[in-house]
N, C-alpha and C positions, 0 to 999 in steps of 0.2 A: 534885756534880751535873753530868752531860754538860752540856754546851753546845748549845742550838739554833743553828740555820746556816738560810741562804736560799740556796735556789742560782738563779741567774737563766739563763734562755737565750731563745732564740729558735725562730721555726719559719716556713716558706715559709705556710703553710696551717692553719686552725683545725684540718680534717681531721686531719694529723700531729700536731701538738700534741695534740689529743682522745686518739689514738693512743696516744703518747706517755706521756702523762699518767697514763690510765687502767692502760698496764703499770707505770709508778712507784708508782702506788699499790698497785695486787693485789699486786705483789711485798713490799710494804709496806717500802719504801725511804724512802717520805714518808707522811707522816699526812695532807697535802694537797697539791692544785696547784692553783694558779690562772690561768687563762686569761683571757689580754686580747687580743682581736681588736682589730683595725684601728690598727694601728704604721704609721708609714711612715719605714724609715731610708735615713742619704746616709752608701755610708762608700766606702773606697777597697777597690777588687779589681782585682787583675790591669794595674796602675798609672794605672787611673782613675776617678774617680767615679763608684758606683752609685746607683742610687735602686731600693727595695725597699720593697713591701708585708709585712707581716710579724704574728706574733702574739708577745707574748711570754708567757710560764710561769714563772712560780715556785713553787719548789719547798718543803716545809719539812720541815725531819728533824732528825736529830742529827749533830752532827760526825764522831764515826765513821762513818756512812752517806756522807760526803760523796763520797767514792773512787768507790764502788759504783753511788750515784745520776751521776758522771758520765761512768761508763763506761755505762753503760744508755743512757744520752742520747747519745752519740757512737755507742755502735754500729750503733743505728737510726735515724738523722737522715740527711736527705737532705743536708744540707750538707758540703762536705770540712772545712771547719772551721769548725763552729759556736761560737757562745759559751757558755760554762760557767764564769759565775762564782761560788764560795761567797763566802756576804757571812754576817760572823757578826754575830748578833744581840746589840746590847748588852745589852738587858735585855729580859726575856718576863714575861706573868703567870706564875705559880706553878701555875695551875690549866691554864691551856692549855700550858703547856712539859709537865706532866705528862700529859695527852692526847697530845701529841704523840710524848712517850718512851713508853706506853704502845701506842699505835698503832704504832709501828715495830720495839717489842720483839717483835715477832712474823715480822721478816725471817731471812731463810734467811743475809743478811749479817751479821747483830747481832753 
């Protein structure tokens, strides 16, 4: 049985994340995304403390998708370098991992 994965990242603006989000799925790279407006992160750039409003996204597929989903997200993000991390999932229901392998068995990446 593949393995489900989460991939996590960020976004300046719900806008781009919607953006975003919406081509991960029609590509059918993820079965879902989920959007969380109103983040506010402190991290270092450019060798000093930023403060940033942000959204984040997550993503959920298969582990072979993982590549795919985050070359998609890199190549259209407004960020030089955004966050993209797969976080694997210890254990899923049986019923929704299968939704989700179904849902994505339909990428042009599968």
């Amino acid at each position: 049985m593949e393995r489900a994965v989460l991939l996590y990242t960020t976004y300046p603006s719900i806008v781009e994340a919607e953006e975003a989000g919406r081509l991960i799925v029609e590509k059918r790279l993820a079965a879902c995304v989920n959007i969380l407006p109103g983040m506010i992160s402190h991290y270092w750039w450019d060798g000093k403390i930023d403060r940033g409003e942000e959204v984040v996204m997550i993503i959920k597929t298969r582990a072979s998708l993982a590549e795919a989903v985050r070359a998609t997200v890199k190549e259209r993000h407004s960020y030089t370098t955004p966050a993209v991390l797969v976080l694997p999932v210890e254990s899923v229901d049986p019923a929704y991992h299968k939704w989700i392998v179904e849902e994505t068995s339909k990428s042009s990446a599968a």
